[in-house]
C-alpha positions as CSV (number, residue, x, y, z in Angstrom):
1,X,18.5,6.1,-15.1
2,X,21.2,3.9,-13.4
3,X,18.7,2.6,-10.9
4,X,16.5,1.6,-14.2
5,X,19.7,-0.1,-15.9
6,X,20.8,-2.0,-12.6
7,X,16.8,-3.1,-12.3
8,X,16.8,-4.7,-16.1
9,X,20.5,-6.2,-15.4
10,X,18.9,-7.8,-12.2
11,X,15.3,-8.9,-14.0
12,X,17.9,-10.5,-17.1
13,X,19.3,-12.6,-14.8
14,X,16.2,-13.7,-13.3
15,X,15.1,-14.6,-17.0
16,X,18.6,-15.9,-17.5
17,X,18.5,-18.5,-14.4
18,X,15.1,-19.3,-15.4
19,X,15.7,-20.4,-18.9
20,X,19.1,-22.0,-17.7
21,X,17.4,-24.5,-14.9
22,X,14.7,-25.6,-17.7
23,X,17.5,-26.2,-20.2
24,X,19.5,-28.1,-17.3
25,X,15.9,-29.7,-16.2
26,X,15.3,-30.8,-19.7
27,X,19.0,-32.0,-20.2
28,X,19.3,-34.0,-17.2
29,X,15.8,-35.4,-17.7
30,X,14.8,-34.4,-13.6
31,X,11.4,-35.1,-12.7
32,X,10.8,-31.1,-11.7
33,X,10.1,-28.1,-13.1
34,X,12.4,-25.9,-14.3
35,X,11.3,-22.7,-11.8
36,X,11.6,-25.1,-8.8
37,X,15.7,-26.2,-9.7
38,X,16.1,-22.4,-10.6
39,X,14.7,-21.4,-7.4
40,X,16.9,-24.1,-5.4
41,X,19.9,-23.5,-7.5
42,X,19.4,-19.4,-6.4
43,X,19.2,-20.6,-2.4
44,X,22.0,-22.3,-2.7
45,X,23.9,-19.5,-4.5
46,X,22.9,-17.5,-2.2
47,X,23.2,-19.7,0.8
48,X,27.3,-19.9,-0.2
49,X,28.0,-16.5,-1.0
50,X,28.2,-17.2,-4.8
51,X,25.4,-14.6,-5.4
52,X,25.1,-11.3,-3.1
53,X,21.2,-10.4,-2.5
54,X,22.5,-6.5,-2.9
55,X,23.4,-8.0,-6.7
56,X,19.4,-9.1,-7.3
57,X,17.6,-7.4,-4.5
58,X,16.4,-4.4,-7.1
59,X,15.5,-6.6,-9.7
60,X,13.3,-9.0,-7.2
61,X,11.7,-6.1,-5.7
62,X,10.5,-4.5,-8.4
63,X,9.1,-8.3,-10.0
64,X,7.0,-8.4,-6.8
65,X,5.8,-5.2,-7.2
66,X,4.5,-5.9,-10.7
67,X,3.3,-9.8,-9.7
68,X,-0.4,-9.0,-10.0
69,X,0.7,-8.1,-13.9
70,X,1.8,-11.5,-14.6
71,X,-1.4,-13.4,-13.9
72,X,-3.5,-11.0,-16.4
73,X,-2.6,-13.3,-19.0
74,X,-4.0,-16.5,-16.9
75,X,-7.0,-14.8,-15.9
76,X,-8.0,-13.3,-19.7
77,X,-7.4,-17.2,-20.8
78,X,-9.8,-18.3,-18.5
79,X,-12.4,-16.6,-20.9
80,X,-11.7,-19.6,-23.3
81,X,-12.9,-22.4,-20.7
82,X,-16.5,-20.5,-19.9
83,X,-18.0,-24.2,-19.9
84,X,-15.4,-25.2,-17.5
85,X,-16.4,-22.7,-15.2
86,X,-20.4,-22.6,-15.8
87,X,-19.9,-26.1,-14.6
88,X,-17.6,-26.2,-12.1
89,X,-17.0,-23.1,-11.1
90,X,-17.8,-23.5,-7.2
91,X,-15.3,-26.3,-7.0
92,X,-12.8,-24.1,-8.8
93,X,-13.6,-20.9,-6.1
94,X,-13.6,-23.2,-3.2
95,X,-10.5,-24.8,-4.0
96,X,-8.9,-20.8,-4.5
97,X,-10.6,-19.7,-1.0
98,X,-8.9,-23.1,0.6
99,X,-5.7,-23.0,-1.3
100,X,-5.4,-19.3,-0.4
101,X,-6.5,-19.6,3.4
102,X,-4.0,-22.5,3.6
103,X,-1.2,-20.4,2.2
104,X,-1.4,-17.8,4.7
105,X,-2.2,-20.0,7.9
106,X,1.7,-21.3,6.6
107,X,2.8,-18.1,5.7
108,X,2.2,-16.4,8.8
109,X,2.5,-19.7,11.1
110,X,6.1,-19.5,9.8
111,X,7.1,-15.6,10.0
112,X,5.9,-16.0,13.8
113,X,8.4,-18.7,14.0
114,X,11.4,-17.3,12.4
115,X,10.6,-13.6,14.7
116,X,9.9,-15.9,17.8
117,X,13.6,-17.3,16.8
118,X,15.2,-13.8,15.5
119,X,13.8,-12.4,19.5
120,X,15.5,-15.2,21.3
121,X,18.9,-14.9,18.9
122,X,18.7,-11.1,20.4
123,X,18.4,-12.0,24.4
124,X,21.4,-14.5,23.5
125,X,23.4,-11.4,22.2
């Protein structure tokens, strides 16, 4: 039960920070989205100590658990565009497969990187 509390505490302040950086997006006028300064303003928080990752580590795991849930609603709306795809839908799957394939080319490109760099930090030590 106290696992369960700590997880909704952690998940609230995801929602909080999210609705904060679109209000503060909004208010300054910035020419990004609101989930993009929330993410940054997170890094940083993190990145200077102001937020612990023990403090949001639960609530972060179990959102990525439950990702696939969240694009339910995206893919049941897609039903409303059938023209959309009967005429374009190759263009739409190729740009997926690409956009995908591109994505984890980066993705594993940079976690060689960083455990190329993590191995070297260790011979240092």
């Amino acid at each position: 039960m106290k696992t369960l509390a700590i997880t909704l505490v952690q998940v609230a302040f995801y929602i909080a920070l999210a609705r904060g950086a679109d209000w503060l997006v909004g208010r300054l006028h910035l020419p990004i989205p609101g989930s993009i300064a929330g993410i940054a303003i997170l890094f940083v928080s993190l990145k200077l100590g102001i937020v612990k990752l023990a403090w949001i580590e639960r609530g972060a795991s179990w959102l990525l658990g439950e990702m696939l849930l969240f694009f339910i609603p995206a893919a049941v709306g897609i039903v409303n565009y059938r023209s959309l795809v009967a005429n374009s839908g190759w263009q739409i799957a190729l740009t997926i497969v690409l956009s995908t394939a591109a994505v984890m080319a980066c993705s594993g490109w940079i976690g060689e990187r960083i455990a190329a760099r993590r191995k070297e930090e260790a011979k240092e030590c």
